[in-house]
N, C-alpha and C positions, 0 to 999 in steps of 0.2 A: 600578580596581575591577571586580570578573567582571560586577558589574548593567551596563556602560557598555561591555563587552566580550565577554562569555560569556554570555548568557543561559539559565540552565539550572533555569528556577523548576518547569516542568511534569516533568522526571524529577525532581525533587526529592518534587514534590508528589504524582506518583501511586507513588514509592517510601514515601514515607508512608502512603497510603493503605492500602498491599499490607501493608505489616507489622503496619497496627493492626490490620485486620481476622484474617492470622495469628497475631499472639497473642490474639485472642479467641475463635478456633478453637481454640488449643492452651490458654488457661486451665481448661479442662475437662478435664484431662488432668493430673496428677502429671509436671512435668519431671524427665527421668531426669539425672542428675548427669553431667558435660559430662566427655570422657575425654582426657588430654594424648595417650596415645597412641592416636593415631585408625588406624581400621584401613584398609587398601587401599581406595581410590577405583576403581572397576571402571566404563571405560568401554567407551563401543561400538567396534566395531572404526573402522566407517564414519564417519568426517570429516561434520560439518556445515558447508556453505560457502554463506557470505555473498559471491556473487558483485560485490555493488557496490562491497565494500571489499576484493577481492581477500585474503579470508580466509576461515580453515579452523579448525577446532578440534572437538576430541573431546568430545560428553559424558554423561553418568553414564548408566549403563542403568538404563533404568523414569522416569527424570526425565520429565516432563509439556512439549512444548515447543507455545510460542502465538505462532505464524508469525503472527496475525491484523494486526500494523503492517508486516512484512516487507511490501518492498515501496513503500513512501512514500520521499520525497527522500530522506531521511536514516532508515536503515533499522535496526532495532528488532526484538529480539524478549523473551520473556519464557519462563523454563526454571521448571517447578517440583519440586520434591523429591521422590518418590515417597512417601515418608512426611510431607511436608506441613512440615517442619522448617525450610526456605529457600525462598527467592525471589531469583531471577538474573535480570537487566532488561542490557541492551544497548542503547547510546544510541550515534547517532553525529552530534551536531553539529557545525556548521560558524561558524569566527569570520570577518569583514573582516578579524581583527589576523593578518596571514601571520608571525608572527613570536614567537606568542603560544609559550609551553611547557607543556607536562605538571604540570610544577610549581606553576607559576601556577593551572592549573584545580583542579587538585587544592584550595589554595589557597580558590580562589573557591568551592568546592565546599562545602569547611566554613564556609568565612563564610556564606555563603546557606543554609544547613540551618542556624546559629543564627540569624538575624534573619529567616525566613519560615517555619519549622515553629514550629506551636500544636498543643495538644494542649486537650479538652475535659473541663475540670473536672465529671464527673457530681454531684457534691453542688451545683454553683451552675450549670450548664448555661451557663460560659462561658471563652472561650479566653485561656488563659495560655501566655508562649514556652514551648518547650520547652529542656529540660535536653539539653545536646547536650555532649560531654566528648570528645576526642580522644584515645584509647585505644594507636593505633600509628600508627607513620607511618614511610616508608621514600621518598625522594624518587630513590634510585640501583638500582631494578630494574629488568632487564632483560628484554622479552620480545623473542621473536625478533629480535633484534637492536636495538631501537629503546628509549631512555630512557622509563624507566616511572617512575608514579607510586604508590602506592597508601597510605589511611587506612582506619582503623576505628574508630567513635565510637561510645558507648552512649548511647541516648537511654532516658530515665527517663518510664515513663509517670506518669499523678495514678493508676492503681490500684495502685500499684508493680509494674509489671511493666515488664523493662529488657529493651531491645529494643537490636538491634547492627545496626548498615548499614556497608557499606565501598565504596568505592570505588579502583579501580583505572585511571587514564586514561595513555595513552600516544600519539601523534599517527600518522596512518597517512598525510599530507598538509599541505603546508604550512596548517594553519588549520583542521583536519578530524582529531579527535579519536573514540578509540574508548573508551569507560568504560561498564568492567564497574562495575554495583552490584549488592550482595548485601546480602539480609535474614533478619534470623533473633533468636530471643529469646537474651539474654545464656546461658541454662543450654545451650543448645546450641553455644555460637560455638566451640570447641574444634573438635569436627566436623566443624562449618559450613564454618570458615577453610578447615581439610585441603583438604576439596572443592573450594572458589571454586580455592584456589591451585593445584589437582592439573589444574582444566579449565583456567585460563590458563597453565599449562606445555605445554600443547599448541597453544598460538596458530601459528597460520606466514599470511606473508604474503608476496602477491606484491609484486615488482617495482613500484611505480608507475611506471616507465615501461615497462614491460611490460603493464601493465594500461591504462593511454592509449593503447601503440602497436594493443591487443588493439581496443579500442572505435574509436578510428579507422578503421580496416580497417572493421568494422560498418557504421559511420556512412558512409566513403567509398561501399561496395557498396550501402547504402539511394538514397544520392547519385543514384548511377550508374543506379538503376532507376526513380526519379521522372522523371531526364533524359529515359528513353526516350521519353513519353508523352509528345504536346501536348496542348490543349482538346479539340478536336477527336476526339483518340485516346480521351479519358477519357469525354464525352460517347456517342461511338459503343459504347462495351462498355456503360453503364446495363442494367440489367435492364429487360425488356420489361413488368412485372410487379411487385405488392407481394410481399415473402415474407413469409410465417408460421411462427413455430418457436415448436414448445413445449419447456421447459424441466421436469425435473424430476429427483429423486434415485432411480435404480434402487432396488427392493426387493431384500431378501435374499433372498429363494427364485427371483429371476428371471421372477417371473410379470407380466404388464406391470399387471395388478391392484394389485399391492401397490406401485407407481410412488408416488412421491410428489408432486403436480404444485406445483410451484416460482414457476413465473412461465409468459408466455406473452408473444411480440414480433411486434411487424409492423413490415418493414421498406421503405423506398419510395426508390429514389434517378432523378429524373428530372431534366431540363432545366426551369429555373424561374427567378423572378426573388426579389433580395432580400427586398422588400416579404413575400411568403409567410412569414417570419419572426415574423412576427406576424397568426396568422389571423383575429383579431379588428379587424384595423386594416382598412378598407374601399381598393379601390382610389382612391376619389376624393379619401384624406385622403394619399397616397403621394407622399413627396419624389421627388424626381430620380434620387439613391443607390438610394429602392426600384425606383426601374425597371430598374435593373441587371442585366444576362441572367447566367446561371453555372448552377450544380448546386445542388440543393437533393434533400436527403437527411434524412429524418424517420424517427426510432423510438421506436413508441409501445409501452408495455411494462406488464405487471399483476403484481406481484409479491404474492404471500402469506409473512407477516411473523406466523407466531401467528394472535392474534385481531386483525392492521393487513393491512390492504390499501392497497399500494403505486399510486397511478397516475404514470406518467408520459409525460412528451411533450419529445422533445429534435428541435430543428429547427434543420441545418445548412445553412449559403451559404456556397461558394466561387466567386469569380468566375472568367470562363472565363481572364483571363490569368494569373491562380493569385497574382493580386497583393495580394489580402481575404479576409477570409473572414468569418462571422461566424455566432454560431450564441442560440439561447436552449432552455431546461430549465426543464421544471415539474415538482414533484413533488407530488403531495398524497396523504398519508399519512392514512388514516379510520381509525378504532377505535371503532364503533358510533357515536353522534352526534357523536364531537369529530374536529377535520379540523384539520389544520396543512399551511399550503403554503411549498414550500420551489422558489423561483426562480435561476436562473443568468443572466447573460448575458455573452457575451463577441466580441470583433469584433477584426481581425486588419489593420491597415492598412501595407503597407509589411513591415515588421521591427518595428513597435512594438505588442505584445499588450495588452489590458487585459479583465479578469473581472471581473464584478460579483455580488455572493451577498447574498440576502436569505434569511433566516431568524427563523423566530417568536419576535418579542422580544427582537430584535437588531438592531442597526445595520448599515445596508450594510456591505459589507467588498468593499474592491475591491484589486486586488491587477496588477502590473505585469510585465513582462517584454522582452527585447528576440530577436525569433527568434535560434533557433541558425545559425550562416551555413554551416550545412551538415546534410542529412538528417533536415530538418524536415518532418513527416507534420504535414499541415492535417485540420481534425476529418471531414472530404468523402472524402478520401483514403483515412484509417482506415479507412473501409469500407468502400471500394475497393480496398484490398489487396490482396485474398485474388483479386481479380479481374486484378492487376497483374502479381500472380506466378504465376499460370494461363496468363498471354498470353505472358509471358517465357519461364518453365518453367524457371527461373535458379535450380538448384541450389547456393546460396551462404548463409553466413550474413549476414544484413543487420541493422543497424541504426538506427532512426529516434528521434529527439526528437518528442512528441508530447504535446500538453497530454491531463490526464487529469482528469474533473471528480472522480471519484472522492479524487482527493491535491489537488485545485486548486493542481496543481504541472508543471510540464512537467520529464518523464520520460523516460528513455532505455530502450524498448525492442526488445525481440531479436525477428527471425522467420527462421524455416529453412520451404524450401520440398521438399520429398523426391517423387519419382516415388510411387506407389502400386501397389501387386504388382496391385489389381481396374487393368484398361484403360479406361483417359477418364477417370481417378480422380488426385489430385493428394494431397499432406500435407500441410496448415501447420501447421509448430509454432511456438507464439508464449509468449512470455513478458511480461508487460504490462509488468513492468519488469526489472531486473537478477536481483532478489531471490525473485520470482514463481515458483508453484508454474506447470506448462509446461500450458499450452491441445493438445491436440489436435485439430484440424481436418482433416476428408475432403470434397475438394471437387471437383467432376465439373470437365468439362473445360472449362467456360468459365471456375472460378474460382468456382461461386455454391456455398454452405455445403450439404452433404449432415447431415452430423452434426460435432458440436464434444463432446469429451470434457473439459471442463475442469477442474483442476486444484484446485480446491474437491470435487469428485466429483459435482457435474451436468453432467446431458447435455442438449446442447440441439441439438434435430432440426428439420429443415425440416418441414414439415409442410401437408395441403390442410386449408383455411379450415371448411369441414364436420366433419373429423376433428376438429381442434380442440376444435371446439364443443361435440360430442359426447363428448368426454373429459370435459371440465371438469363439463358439465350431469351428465354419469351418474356424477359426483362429488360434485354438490350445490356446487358452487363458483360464486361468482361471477361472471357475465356481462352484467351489465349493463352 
């Protein structure tokens, strides 16, 4: 059974989602009658590439694409139709069953889309299964070389209106599946089909062991450049000093007036003991553990979210034999009188990780893992980095494993370190994960952040504590 094997309720459930709401966009609208001979698919010249999964593919000019999950373990995007007509979702889950096929998901696929898709009765406001009918099915296609699967199944809405999903799954990895799904209302699937089928004719993939021997290299050279450093070495570069950077989205005309300001960070990494992990805990209430001498590195950050204002406070320990670590994150989210706090913690003993997540009106959720036994970046490190590859000046590509609270997932990221054409001027290019749009960073010569261009399209500038202040205030923003 896929429920005991394949777990695939959430693409199932937010591809439901995407199509009811597209055909209640498109009921407003007379469906044009659905044409057998569909005309050219016109795509971009330029390859879109999914670096995680060592793939490539073409698609449609003017298509809408939402990078916004790119980037998470298991890496996700979502294409949509220039005329509003489809919905394209890319899923790439991962089974225990190494032995699992194409077939089978496929399979699992349609069983779990009849027995957890409901649809909502508008005359009695309440949920009946939905009508799900398997339309086409093709179990012997071929993409780039590798046994494909693919279905298409009409689901019948309660206002009569008949909406078409397909899936296409084919394995890129023993147990590591890639499925195309597409959505679209029955009067267009003719169309529709053409296109899904014209962008997965353009799939190519690498090598998997091309792409292991690719990230090994990474991982070895991240290796090779933590090696350098003792306690001692890491402790002696700290910055003498807090940094301040504000964060914000350039204006269009270039004027720093029309700047949009984003967020604002202060950063601190000094010589510290555990116990500071908790500023509210008094020294005289401190175990043993918190007297533990190492690095302690705090970033306290203000995020503007709309009408929500973002606070947070993330406070990291690495002990000096690089043997622990441990870190905790608070976040509290305001929107005029209501306030939600949203907590992290997590602590690093040996090789055995464990994170803990509280959020409003939910149960702990704690989550496990065992370090990677090679070019694992501790959450202390992270932000010593850029101070690491200043001191080396190791023009190479590196890559580290590094938990990320953002995915509460540990991630494999990219950084290149480039010369700078300014003198006493360094590059980091970073990539947070495989899939991630690329960070720019300009960093003077010891390694401390001048300015970061990143890959969302803010810029986030060091900045003096006055300047600051005075931005925000002759803004009417927040500083309290």
């Amino acid at each position: 059974m896929l429920s005991t094997r394949f777990r695939l309720a959430c693409p199932l459930l937010c591809g439901s989602i995407l199509i009811a709401g597209m055909a209640q966009a498109q009921s407003s609208r007379q469906p044009q009658p659905s044409r057998t001979n569909a005309a050219p698919v016109v795509l971009t010249d330029q390859p879109f590439e999914i670096r995680s999964l060592g793939m490539m593919l073409r698609l449609p000019l003017g298509a809408r694409l939402d990078t916004s999950s790119v980037g998470a373990a298991n890496a996700s995007f979502t294409l949509f139709a220039e005329d509003n007509t489809w919905i394209l979702r890319l899923h790439s889950p991962q089974s225990r069953d190494k032995e699992l096929t194409a077939p089978e998901v496929a399979e699992g696929l349609l069983e779990e889309m009849r027995s957890t898709l409901a649809l909502r009765d508008p005359k009695t406001n309440k949920l009946r299964p939905a009508d799900v009918k398997d339309i086409e099915r093709d179990d012997n296609i071929v993409i780039n070389g590798l046994r494909a699967s693919r279905f298409y199944a009409r689901l019948a809405r309660v206002d009569g209106t008949v909406l078409v999903t397909g899936y296409t799954v084919f394995p890129i990895a023993p147990g590591k599946f890639a499925i195309f799904q597409i959505d679209c209302i029955d009067a267009e699937f003719e169309k529709v089909k053409n296109v899904y089928e014209t962008i997965l004719a353009t799939v190519e993939i690498r090598d998997p062991a091309e792409l292991a021997a690719d990230r090994a290299a990474g991982v070895l050279a991240g290796e090779r450049l933590l090696a350098q450093f003792n306690s001692e070495d890491l402790v002696n570069m700290l910055p003498s000093q807090p940094q301040f950077f504000r964060l914000y989205r350039p204006g269009d005309a270039g004027l720093p007036g029309d700047d949009k300001e984003v967020a604002y960070q202060v950063i601190e990494m000094r010589r510290g003991q555990r116990g500071e992990l908790d500023p509210r805990k008094p020294k005289s209430r401190w175990m043993q553990a918190d007297r533990d001498w190492g690095i302690i590195a705090s970033v306290k950050s203000r995020f503007l979210d709309g009408n929500r204002v973002v606070d947070s406070e993330s406070i990291y320990f690495l002990s000096l034999d690089r043997s622990a670590e441990a870190w905790s994150i608070h976040m509290a989210v305001k929107q005029g009188r209501d306030s939600a706090v949203f907590t992290e913690t997590g602590a690093r003993d040996g090789d055995a990780i464990e994170v803990n997540i509280i959020q409003p009106g939910q149960p702990q959720t704690t989550k496990r893992w065992r370090k990677p036994p090679e070019g694992y970046l501790s959450q202390v490190e992270t932000l010593m980095l850029p101070l690491m590859l200043a001191r080396t000046g190791a023009s190479a590509d590196f890559a580290f494993y590094v938990y990320q609270p953002q995915h509460n997932d540990i991630i494999l990221r990219r950084d290149t370190l480039e010369q700078s054409e300014q003198p006493g001027q360094w590059i980091q290019l970073t990539r947070a994960s495989e899939d991630s749009a690329t960070d720019r960073a300009v960093l003077d010569a010891d390694g401390l952040i001048v300015r970061k261009q990143m890959g969302s399209g803010v810029v986030m500038e060091a900045i003096k504590f006055d300047r600051l202040l005075s931005i925000w205030r002759g803004k009417n923003l927040p500083t309290d």
